[in-house]
LOKEDREN-160483 format. One line per field, with one value per residue (C-alpha): chain; x, y, z. Coordinates in Angstrom, 1 decimal, padded with zeros to 4 digits, always signed. Example, Ala and Ser with C-alpha at 12.3 -4.5 7.8 and 13.67 -1.06 7.14 Angstrom:
mol [A,A]
xx [+012.3,+013.7]
yy [-004.5,-001.1]
zz [+007.8,+007.1]
END
This chain:
mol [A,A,A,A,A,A,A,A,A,A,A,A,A,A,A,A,A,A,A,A,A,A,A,A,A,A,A,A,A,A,A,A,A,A,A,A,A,A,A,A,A,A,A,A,A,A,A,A,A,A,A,A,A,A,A,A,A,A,A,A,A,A,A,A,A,A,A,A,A,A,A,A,A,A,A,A,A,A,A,A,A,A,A,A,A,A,A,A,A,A,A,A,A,A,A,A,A,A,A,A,A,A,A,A,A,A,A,A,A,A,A,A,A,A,A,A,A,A,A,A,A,A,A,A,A,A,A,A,A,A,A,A,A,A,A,A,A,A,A,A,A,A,A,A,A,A,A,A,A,A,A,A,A,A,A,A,A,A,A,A,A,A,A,A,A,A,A,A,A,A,A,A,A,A,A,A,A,A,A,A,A,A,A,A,A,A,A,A,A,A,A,A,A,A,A,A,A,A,A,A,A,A,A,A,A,A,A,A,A,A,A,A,A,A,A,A,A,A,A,A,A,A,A,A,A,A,A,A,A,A,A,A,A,A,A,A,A,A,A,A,A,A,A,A]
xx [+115.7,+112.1,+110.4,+107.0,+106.5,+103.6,+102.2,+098.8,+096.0,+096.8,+100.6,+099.9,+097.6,+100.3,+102.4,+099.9,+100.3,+103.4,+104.3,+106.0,+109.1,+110.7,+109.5,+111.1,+111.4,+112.3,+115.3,+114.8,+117.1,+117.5,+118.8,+116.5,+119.3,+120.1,+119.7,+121.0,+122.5,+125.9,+126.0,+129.0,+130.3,+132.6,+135.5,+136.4,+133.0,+130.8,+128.7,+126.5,+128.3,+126.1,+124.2,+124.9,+123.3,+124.6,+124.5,+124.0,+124.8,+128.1,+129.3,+129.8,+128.6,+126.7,+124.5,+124.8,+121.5,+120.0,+119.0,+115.2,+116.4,+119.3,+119.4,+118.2,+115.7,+112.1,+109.2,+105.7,+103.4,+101.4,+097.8,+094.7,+092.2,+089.5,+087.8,+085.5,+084.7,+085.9,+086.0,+086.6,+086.8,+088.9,+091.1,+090.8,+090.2,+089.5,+090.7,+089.2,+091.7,+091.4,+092.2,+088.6,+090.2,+089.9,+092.0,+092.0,+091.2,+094.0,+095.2,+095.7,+098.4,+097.6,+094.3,+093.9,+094.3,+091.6,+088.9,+089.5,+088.9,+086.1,+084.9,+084.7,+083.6,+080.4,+079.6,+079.9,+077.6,+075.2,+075.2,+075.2,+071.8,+073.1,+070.9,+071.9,+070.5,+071.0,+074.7,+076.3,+075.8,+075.7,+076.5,+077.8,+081.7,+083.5,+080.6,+082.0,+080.3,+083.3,+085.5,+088.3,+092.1,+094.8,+097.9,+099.9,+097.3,+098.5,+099.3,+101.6,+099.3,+097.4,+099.7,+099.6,+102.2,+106.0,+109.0,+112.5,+114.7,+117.3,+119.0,+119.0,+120.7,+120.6,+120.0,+118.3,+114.2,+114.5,+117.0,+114.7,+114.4,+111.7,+112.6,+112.9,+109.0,+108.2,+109.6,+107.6,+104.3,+103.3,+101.0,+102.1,+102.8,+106.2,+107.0,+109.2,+111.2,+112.9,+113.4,+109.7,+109.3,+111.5,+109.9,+106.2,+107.3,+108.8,+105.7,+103.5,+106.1,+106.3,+101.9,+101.8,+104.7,+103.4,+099.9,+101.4,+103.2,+101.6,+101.0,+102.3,+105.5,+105.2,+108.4,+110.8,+109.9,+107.7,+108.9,+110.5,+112.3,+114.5,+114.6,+117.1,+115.2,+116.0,+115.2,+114.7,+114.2,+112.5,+110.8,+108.0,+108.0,+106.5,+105.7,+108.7,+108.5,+108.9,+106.3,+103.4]
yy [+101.0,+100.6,+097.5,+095.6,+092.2,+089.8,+088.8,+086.4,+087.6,+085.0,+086.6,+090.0,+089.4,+088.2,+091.2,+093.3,+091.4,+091.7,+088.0,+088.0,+089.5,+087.4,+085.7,+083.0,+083.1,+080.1,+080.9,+080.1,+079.3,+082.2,+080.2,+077.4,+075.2,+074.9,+072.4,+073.6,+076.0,+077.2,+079.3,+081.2,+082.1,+083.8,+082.1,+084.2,+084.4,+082.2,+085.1,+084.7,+086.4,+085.4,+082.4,+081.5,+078.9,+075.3,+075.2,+071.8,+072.6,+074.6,+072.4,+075.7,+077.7,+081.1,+084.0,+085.0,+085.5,+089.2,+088.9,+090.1,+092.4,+094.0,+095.3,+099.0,+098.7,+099.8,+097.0,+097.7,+094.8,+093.6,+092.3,+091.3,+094.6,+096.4,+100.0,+100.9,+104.1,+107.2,+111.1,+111.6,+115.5,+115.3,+112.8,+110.3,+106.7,+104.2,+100.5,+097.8,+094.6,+090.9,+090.6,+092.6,+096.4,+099.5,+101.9,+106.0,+108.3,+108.3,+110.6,+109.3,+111.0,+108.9,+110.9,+107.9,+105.4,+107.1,+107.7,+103.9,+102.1,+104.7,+103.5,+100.2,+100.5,+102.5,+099.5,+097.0,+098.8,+099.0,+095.1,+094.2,+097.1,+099.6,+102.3,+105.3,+109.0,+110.3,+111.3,+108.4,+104.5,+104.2,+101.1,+100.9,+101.0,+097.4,+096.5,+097.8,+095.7,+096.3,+093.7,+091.9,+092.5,+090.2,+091.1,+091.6,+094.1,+096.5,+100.0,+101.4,+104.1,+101.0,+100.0,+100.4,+098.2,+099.1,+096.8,+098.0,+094.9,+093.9,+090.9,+088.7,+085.4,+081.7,+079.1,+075.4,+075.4,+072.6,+074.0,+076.4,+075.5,+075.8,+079.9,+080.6,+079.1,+081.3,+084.6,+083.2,+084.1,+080.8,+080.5,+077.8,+077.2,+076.7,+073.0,+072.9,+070.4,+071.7,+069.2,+068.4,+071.9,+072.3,+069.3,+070.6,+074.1,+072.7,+069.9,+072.9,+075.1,+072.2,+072.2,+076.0,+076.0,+073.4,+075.1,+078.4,+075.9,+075.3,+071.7,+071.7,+073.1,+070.7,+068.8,+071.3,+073.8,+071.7,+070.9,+067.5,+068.8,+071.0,+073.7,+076.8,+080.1,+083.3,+084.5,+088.1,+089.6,+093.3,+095.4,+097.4,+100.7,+104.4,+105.2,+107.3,+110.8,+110.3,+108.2,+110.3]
zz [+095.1,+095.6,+094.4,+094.3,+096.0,+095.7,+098.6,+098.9,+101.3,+104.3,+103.8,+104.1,+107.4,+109.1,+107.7,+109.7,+112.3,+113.1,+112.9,+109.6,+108.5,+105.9,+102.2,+101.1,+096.7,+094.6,+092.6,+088.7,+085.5,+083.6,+080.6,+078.9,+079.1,+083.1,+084.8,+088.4,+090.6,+091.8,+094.6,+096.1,+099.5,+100.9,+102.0,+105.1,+106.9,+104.6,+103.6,+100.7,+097.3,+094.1,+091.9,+088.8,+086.1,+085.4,+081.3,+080.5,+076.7,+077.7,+080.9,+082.4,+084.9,+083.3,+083.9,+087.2,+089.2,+089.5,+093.7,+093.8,+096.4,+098.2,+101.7,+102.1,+099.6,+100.2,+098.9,+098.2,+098.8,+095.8,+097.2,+095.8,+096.0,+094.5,+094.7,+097.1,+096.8,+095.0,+094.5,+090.9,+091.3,+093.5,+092.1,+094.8,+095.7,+098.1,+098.2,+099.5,+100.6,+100.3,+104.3,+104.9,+105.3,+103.6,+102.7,+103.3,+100.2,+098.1,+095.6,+092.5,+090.0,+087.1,+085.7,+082.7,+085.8,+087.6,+085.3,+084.0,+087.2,+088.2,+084.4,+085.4,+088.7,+087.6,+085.5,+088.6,+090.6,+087.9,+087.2,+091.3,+091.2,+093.6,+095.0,+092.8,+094.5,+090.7,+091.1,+093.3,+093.9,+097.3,+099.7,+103.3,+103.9,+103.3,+100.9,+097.5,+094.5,+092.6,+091.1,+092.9,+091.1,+091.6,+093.0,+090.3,+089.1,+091.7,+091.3,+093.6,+094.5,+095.6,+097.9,+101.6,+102.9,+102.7,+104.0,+104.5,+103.0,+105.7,+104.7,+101.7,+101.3,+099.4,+100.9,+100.2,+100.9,+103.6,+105.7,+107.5,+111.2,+113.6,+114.2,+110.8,+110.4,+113.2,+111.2,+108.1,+109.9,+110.7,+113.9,+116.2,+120.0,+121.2,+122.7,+125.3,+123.3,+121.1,+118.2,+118.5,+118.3,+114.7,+113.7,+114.3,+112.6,+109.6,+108.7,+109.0,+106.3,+104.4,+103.9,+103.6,+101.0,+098.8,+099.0,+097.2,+094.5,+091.1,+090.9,+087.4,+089.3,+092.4,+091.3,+090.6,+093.5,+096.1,+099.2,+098.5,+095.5,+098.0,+095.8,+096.6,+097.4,+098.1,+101.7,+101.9,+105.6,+105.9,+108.7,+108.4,+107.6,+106.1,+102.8,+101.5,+100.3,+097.4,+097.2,+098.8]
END
């Protein structure tokens, strides 16, 4: 199955990089009533099998978590962008990204899609007093005038990264260990001891987690509230067919 992920600008630069491959997603109550979690696991090799809700009304454990992914399936990345240039007769546009890149011309399938952000982008220009040669607004490469859209905002013809989903488990926020940290993306250099090492990685987790974590939030999925996440590892890799 292919899904959309979001992913914040400092996250998808170290996608790029190379130095990330795996998210880490807070797992949250389907039901208004729960107050906690019960996870399963196999019995013959521990191997994660499903969550469910605590009930607090019922007593009872209900409402079995839907995993945000499964392995095999393909994610696009959702990331803050904008347009930076288009072909309208062509059907065809350029996007700009948060991280300071831009994108090839893209063909866009969506003609109502097209003609609205070219709309809108026409109207940025104008406000920001672009040159205009009487048929264009010109302005060098990486300079677009044109509004910023939040991730969530993204259309997949948008998107330009695509991960591969190769594991997906449970497991509680503050047992990550120094590796894991590593895998998250987060730049560090390795101690030759390795406790201080874990220690060093997970202090520097634990101030890059909380960061991403509305403060109205902070106590139910901060870092000191130990809340269970899902961990979903992936790879990097092309655009499918079916997708082009």
């Amino acid at each position: 199955m292919i899904r959309p992920i979001l992913f914040n600008t400092d996250m998808v630069k170290s996608i790029l990089d190379g130095r990330k491959t795996v998210t880490r997603r807070c797992v949250k109550a389907k039901s208004k009533n729960a107050c906690g979690f019960y996870v399963t696991f196999r019995k013959s090799d521990n191997a994660f099998m499903g969550v469910y809700d605590y009930d607090e009304n019922e007593m009872q454990y209900d409402n079995q978590q839907t995993q945000p992914a499964y392995p095999g399936d393909i994610l696009w990345a959702r990331e803050t962008w904008r347009v930076g240039a288009w072909d309208i007769q062509n059907q065809m546009i350029v996007f700009d990204y948060k991280d300071g890149t831009c994108g090839e011309l893209t063909y866009i399938h969506d003609r109502e899609l097209l003609e609205r952000l070219v709309n809108q982008s026409r109207e940025d220009a104008q406000k920001a007093g672009c040159k205009y040669n009487g048929a264009d607004f010109i302005w060098k490469k990486g300079k677009s005038p044109c509004r910023w859209h939040p991730s969530i905002h993204m259309s997949k013809e948008a998107a330009r990264i695509w991960l591969k989903v190769t594991d997906v488990r449970v497991e509680r926020l503050q047992d990550i260990s120094g590796m894991d940290v590593l895998k998250e993306g987060v730049n560090s250099h390795v101690h030759p001891e390795a406790d201080y090492f874990d220690m060093n990685q997970r202090e520097m987790f634990q101030s890059l987690w909380n960061s991403t974590i509305d403060k109205k939030q902070i106590d139910t999925y901060g870092w000191e509230a130990n809340p269970w996440v899902w961990v979903i590892e992936f790879e990097r890799c092309e655009r499918p067919e079916s997708e082009v």
